[in-house]
TORMI-797920 format. One record per residue: residue number from 0; x, y, z of N, C-alpha, C, O in turn. Coordinates in pm, whole numbers, plus 50000, padded with zeros to 5 digits. Layout:
BEGIN
R resi  n.px  n.py  n.pz ca.px ca.py ca.pz  c.px  c.py  c.pz  o.px  o.py  o.pz
R  NUM     X     Y     Z     X     Y     Z     X     Y     Z     X     Y     Z
...
***
This chain:
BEGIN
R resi  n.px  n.py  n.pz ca.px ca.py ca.pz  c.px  c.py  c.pz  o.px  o.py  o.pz
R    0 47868 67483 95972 47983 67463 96056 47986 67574 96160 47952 67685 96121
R    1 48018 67561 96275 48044 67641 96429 48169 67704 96374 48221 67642 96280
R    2 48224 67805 96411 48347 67889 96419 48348 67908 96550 48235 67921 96596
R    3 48453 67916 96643 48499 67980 96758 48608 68031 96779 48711 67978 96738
R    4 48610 68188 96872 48670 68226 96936 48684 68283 97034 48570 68308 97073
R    5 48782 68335 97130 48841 68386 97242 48739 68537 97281 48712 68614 97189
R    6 48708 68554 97369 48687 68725 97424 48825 68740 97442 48909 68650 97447
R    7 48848 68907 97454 49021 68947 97446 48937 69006 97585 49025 69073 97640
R    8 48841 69014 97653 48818 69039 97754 48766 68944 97897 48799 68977 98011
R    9 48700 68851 97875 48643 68754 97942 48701 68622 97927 48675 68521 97992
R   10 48802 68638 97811 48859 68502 97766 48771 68371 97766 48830 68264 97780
R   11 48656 68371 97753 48544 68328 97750 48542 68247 97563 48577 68324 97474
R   12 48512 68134 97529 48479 68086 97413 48335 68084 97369 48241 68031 97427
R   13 48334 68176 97210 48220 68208 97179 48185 68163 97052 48286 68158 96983
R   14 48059 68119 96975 48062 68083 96864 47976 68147 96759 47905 68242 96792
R   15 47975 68107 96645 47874 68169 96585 47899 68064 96461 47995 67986 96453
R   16 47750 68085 96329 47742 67983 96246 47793 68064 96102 47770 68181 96070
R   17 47852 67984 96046 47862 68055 95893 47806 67921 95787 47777 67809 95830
R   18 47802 67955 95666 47813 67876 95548 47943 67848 95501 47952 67744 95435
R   19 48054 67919 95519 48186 67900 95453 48250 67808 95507 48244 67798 95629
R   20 48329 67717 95432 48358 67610 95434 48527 67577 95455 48590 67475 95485
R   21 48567 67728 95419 48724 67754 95420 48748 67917 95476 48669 68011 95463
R   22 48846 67918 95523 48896 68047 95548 48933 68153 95444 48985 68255 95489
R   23 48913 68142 95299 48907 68230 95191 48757 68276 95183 48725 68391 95209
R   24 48658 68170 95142 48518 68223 95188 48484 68283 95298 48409 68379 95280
R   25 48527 68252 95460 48485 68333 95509 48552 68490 95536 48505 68577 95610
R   26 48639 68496 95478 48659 68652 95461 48632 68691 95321 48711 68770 95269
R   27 48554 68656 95267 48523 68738 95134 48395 68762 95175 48342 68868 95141
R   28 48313 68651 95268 48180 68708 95388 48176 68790 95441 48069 68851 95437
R   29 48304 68853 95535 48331 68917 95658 48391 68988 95676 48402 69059 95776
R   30 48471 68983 95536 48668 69080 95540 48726 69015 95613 48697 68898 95636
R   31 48815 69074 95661 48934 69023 95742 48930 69034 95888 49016 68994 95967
R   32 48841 69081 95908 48780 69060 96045 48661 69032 96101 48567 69046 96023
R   33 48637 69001 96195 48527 68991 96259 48456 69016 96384 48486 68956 96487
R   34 48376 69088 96379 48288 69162 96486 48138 69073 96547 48030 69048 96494
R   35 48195 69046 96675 48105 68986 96759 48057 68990 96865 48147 68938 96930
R   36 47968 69018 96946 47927 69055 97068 47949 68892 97157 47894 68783 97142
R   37 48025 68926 97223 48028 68823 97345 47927 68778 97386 47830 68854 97390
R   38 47917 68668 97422 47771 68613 97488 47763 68596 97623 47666 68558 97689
R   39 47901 68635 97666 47937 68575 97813 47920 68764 97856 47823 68802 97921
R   40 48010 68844 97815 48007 69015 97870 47999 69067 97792 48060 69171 97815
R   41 47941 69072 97656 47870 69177 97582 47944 69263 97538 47892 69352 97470
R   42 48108 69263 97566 48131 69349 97479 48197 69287 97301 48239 69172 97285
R   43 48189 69403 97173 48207 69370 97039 48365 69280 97035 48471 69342 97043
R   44 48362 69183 97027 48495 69153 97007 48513 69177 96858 48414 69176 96786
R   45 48660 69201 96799 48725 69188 96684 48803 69115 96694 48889 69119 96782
R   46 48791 69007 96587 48909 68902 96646 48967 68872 96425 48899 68818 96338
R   47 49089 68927 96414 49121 68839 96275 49075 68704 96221 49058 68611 96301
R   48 49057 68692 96116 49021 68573 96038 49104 68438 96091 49048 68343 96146
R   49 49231 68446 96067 49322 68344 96121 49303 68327 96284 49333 68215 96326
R   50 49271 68398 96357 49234 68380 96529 49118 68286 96581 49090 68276 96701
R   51 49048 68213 96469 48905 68202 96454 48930 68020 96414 49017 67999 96329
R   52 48879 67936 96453 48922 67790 96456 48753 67762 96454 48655 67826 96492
R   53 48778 67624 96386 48665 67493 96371 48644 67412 96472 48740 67370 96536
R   54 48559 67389 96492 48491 67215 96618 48429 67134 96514 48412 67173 96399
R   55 48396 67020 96558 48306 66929 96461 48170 66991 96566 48162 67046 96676
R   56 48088 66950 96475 47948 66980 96507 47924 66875 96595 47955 66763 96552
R   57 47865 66883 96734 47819 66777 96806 47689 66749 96771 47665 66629 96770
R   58 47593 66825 96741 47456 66801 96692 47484 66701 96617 47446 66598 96673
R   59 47556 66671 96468 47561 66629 96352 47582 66479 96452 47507 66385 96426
R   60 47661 66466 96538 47745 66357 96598 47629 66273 96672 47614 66155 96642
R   61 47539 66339 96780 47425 66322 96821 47315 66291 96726 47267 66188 96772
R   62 47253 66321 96626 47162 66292 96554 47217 66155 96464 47141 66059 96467
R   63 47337 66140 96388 47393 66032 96359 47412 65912 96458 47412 65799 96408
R   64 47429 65924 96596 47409 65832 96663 47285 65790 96686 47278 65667 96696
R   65 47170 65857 96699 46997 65811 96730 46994 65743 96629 46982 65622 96643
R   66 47008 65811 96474 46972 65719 96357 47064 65566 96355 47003 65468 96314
R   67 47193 65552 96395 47242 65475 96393 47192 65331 96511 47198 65210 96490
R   68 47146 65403 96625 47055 65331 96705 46930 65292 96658 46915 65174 96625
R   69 46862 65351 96652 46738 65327 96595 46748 65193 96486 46721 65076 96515
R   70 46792 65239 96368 46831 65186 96263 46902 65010 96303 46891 64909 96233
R   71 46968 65025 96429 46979 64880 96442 46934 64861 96538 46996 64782 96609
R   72 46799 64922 96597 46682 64804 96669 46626 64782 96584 46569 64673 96587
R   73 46609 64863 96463 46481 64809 96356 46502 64688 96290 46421 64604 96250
R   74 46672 64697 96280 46737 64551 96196 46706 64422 96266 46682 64314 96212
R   75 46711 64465 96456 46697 64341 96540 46595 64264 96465 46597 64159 96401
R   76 46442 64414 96519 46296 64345 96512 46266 64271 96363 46176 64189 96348
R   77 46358 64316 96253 46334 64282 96132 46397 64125 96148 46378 64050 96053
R   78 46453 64084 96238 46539 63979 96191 46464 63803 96184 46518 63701 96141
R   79 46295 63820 96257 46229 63727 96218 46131 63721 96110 46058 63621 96106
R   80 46112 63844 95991 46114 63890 95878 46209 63850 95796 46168 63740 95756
R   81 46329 63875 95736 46422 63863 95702 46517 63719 95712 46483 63614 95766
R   82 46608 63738 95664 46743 63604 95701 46810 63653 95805 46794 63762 95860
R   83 46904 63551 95833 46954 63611 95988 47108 63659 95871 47197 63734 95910
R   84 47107 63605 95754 47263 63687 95684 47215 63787 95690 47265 63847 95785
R   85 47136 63849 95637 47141 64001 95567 47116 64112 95705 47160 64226 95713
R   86 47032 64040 95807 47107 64093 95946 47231 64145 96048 47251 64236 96128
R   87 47315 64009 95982 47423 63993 96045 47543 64095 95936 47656 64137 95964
R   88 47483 64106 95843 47587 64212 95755 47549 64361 95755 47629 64446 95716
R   89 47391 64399 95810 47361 64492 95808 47354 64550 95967 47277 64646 95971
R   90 47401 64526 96072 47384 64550 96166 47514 64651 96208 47503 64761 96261
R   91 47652 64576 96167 47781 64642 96173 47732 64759 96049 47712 64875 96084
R   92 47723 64737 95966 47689 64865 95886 47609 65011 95932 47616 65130 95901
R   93 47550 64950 95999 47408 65034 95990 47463 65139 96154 47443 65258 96179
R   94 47550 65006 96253 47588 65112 96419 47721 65165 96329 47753 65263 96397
R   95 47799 65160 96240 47903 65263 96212 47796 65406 96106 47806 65413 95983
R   96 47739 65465 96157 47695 65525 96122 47699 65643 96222 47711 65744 96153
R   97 47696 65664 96303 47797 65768 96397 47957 65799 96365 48027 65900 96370
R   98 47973 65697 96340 48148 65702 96335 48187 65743 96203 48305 65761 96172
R   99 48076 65761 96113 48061 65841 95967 48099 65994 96004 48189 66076 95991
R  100 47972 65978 96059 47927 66119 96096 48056 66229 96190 48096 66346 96190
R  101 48073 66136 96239 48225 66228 96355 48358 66223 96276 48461 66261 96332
R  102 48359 66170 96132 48513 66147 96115 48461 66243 95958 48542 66255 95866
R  103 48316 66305 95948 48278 66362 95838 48303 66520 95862 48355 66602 95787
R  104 48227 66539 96045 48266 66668 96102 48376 66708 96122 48394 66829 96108
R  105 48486 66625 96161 48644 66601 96201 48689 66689 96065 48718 66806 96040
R  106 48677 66554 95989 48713 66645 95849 48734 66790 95769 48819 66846 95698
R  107 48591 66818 95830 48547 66946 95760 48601 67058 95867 48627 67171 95824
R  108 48617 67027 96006 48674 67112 96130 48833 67133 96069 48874 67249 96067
R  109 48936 67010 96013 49053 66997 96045 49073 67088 95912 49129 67197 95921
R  110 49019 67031 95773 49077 67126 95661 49036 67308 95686 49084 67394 95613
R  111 48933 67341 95813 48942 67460 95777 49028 67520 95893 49044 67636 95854
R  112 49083 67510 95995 49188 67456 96082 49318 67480 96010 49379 67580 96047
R  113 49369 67410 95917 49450 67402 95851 49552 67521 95781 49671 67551 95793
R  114 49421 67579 95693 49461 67699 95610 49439 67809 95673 49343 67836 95745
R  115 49547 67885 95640 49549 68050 95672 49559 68138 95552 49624 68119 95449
R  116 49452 68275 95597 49461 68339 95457 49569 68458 95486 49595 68459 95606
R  117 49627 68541 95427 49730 68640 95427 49586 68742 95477 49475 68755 95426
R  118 49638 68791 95580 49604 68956 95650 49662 69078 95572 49783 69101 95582
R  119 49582 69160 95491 49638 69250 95405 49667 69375 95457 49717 69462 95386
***
């Protein structure tokens, strides 16, 4: 998952990657703060845990759409192979497969979004 935040100097939006999945993990990663070099003017920002917000991953959104494309030209070319049912049921299946993918990232952006941990 992407994390982003603010420069307190360039006001510039900056990101970086973690494994943590909630805002309790990532300060048991990081403490209660976090130190980052701007990418835009270089200088260390410190920005609190709670200052620090989720995006959905666009990669995840992009790669789920190719497969979801792909996946139903292959169903087309399959369809003088095959029956034209198991086509016609696998075709809507197979293009909501982006719309997995963006309401999977959504998800995982909004619950960590959500919670705030106490600043000690």
């Amino acid at each position: 998952m992407k994390l982003y935040y603010y420069c307190s100097s360039c006001q510039e939006e900056n990101s970086f990657k973690t494994k943590a999945t909630n805002r309790f993990e990532l300060q048991t990663e990081r403490g209660n703060t976090i130190h980052e070099r701007c990418k835009h003017c270089g200088i260390v920002v410190k920005r609190r845990i709670n200052r620090v917000h989720a995006k959905p991953n666009k990669w995840m959104l992009i790669i789920g759409g190719l497969i979801g494309i792909s996946l139903t030209i292959m169903a087309i070319v399959f369809t003088l192979a095959v029956s034209l049912f198991v086509v016609v049921i696998s075709i809507p299946i197979i293009s909501s497969i982006p719309f997995i993918a963006w309401r999977e990232q959504d998800k995982k952006a909004s619950a960590f979004n959500k919670v705030m941990v106490k600043d000690g």
